[in-house]
N, C-alpha and C positions, 0 to 999 in steps of 0.2 A: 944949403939950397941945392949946389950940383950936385952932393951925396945923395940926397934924396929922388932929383931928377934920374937920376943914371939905377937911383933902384927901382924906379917907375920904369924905365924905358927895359930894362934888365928883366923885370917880372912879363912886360907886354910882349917883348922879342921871343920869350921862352913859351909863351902863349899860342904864339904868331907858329913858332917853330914846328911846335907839336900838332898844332890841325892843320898846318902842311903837311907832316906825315903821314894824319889819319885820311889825308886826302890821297896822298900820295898811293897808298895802301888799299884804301878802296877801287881806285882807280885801277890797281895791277889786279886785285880779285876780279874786277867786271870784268876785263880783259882777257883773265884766265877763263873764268866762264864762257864768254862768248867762243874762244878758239877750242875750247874744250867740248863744246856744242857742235862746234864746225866738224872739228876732225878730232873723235873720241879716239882714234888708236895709237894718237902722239899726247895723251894726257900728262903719261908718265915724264917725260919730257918738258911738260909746261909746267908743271906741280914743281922741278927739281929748278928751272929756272925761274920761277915766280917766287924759289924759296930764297934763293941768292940775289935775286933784287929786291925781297921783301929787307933781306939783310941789311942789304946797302943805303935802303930808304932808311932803314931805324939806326944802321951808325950814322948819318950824317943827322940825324933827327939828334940826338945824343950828342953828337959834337955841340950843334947849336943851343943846346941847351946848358951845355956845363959852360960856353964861353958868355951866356945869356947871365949864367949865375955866378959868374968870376964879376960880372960888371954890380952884380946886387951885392957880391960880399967886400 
């Protein structure tokens, strides 16, 4: 019964984790976009750091997910 529950809760968390990210992720593109509209001659700039927080969003995205799937196995 709690093996089961904890592979329910384990599959929904890894769920839960990942369209966190895709949210996380969309959110940092709008935001590129809009300051990229603003002031086109710092793009290069925004692109380099949109790409180290794109990082940051998808390792923690990946943390949560492998410890999502420690609790299912």
């Amino acid at each position: 019964e709690a093996a089961a529950l904890a592979k329910v809760g384990g599959a929904i968390g890894a769920g839960i984790v990942a369209l966190a990210a895709g949210l996380g992720i969309g959110k940092l593109a709008q935001a590129l976009m809009e300051a990229s509209a603003r002031q086109p001659e710092i793009e290069g700039k925004l692109r380099t750091t949109a790409i180290i927080i794109g990082a940051l969003i998808e390792g923690v995205c990946l943390f949560g997910v492998i410890v999502c799937l420690m609790a299912v196995l």
